[in-house]
N, C-alpha and C positions, 0 to 999 in steps of 0.2 A: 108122820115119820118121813125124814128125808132121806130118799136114797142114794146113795152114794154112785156116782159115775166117774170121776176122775181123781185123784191126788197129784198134787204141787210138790217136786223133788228138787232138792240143789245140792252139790258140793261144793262144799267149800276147801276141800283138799286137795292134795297135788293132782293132776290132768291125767300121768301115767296107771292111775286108776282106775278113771274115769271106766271104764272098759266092765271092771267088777261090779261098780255100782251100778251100771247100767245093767248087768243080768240078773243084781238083787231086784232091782224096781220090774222088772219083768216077772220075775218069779212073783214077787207078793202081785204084782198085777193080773197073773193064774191065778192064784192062793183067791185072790179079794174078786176075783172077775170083773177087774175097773182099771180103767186107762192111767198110766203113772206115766205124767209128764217130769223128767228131768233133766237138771242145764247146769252148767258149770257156773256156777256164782264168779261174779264178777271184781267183786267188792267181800273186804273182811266185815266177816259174820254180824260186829259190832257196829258195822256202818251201815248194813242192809236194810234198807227202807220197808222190803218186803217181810223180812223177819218180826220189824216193831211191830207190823201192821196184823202180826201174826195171819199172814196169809201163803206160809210155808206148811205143806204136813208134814213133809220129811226132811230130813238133812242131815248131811254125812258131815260132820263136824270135829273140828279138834278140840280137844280136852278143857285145854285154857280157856280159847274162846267161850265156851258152853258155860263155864261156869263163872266166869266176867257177864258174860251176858245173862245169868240166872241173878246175879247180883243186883242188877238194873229192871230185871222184868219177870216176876218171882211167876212161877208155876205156870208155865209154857210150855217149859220141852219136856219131854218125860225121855229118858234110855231106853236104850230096848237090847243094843246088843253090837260087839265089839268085835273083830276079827283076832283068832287068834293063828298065831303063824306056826307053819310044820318047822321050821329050821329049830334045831335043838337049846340054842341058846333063849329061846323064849321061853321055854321051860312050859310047855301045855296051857299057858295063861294069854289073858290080852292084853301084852303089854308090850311095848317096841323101847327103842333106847335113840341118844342121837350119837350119832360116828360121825366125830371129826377127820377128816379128810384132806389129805396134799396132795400133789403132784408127786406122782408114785417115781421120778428120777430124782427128788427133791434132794438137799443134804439133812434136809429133819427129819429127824431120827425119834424123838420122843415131844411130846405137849411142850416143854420148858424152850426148845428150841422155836418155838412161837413166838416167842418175847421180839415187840418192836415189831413185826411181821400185818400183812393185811388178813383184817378176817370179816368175809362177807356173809352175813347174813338175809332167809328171805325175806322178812319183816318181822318188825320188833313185835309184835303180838302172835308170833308162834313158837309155841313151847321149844320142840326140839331146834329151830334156828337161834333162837335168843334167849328164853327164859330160861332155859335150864345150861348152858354153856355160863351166862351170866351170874347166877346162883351159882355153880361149880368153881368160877375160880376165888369169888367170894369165900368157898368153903375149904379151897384150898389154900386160901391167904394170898395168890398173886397179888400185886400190886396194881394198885389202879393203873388205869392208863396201859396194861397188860401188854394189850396188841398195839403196833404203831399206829393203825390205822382202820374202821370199820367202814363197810361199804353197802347198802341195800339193794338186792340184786333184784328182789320182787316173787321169785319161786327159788326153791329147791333146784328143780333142773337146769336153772341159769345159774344157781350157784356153784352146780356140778361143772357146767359148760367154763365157768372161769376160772376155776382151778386148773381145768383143761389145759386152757388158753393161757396161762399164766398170769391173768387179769388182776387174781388174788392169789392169797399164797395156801390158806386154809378156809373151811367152811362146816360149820355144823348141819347135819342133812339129816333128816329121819331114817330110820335103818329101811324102815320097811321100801319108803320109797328111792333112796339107795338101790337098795337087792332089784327092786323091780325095773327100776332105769338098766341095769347091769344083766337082765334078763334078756330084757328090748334092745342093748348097744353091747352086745357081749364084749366089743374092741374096747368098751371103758377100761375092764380089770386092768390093762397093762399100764393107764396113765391114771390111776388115782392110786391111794392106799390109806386105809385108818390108820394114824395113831395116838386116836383115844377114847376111849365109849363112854357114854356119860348117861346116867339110868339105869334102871327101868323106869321109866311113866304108863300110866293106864294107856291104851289104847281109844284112839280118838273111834268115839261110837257113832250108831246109827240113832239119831234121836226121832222124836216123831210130835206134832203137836197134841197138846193136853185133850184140846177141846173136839179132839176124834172119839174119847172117849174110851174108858177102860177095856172094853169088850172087843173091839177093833185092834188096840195096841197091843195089847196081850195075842192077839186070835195073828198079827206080824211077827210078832216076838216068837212066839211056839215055829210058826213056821218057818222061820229063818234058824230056829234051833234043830229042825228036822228036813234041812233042803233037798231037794228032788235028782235026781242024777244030772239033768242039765245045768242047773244051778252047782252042784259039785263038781261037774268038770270046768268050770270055769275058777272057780276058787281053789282047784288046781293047778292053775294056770300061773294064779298070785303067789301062790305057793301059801295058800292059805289054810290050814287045819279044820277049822271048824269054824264055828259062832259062839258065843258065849254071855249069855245075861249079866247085863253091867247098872249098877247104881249110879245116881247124880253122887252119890256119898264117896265112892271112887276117884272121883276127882278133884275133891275137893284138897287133898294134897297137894296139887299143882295149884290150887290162890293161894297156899299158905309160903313154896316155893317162889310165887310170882310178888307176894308180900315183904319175904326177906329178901330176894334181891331189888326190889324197888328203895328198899328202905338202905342200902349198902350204895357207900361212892361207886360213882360206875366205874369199871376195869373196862370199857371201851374207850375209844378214842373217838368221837363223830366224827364223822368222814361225811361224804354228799351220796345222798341216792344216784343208781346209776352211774356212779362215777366212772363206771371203767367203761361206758359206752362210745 
């Protein structure tokens, strides 16, 4: 029998986080009394050399990705469990939404006033920057070609940063890491403002590899549903509620979302990555 001394952690989620997963991987690192090394992934999930090679245990993953990359590499990652947030609009569940956002002196006033305008996105393979803005105007009938122009910023926080700057004009941003930038930069509220929400989506989970074994994953799972005071007060922090056990079947919503807007003329414009550097 092999004994377990270390796990292998990565995010692949926005960096302003980084902070919470760091005090989950500590905690299961009590819980399991084994060293959890964690790193911010550098690369999308679906490019990650060290994911194919299934030489990841853990990984804090978005929704899309997860289940794009379940497509490609069946019975790998198993769920284990989702943040859910205390702000009342999340309604006690693990689900976030994306808030389109301007420059809070703007003259846009509602979504329509978008039309012909830049809109930066982090990259095209994340649900709340692209797949679900893209799906929504599809569903709302805009017209192709919507925005004048699309820009790839690379994260969420530089697409917050350009709106800032006037670089672009709008940007879809995950709520959660929204709130928690706006927690960290409180001077943000006076120069952004939503106007439009788009969602709910499941909550991007904590996965963990298959081949740990049921008894291991389950024995993280329990424990991340029962977290300890010091692990509480940090998920306080996030302003986070709880934990919550989440299915691969959960997300599966989000390929059928990423299916119809793939199969729909795009209402972007390509623009160049970077472009406003």
């Amino acid at each position: 029998m092999t004994i377990l001394t270390s796990l292998r952690a990565v995010s692949y989620l926005a960096p302003n986080w980084f902070g919470l997963y760091q005090a989950i991987a500590a905690y299961l690192g009590r819980v399991l009394q084994v060293e959890i090394q964690l790193h911010q992934g550098e690369c999308d999930p679906l490019q990650d050399p060290l994911l194919f090679q299934d030489k990841i245990d853990l990984a804090f993953i978005c929704g899309l990705p997860l289940i794009r990359y379940n497509q490609v590499v069946l019975d790998q990652l198993q769920t284990l469990v989702a943040p859910v947030m205390q702000a009342s609009r999340y309604d006690n569940c693990p689900i976030y939404y994306a808030d389109i956002i301007v420059k809070a002196n703007s003259n846009i006033k509602k979504f329509a006033d978008l039309s012909g305008k830049t809109f930066c996105y982090n990259d095209s393979g994340s649900n709340s920057g692209y797949n679900l803005p893209h799906h929504w105007l599809s569903q709302e009938k805009y017209p192709q070609n919507f925005f004048g122009k699309t820009i790839e910023s690379g994260s969420h926080q530089r697409s917050i940063c350009w709106i800032v700057e006037e670089l672009a004009d709008c940007a879809a941003i995950d709520s959660v890491v929204l709130e928690q930038e706006l927690r960290d930069v409180p001077e943000l509220s006076q120069h952004l403002r939503v106007v439009q929400v788009i969602g709910p989506s499941p909550m991007p989970p904590l996965v963990g590899a298959q081949r740990l074994g049921i008894p291991l994953i389950q024995q993280m799972q329990l424990a991340l549903l029962q977290p300890d005071a010091e692990l509480q007060g940090v998920m306080k922090k996030f302003g986070v509620r709880r934990f919550a056990a989440v299915k691969l079947e959960h997300y599966r919503v989000l390929e059928q979302i990423y299916k119809k807007a793939s199969e729909k003329p795009t209402v972007f414009k390509d623009g160049m990555r970077d472009a406003a550097t």
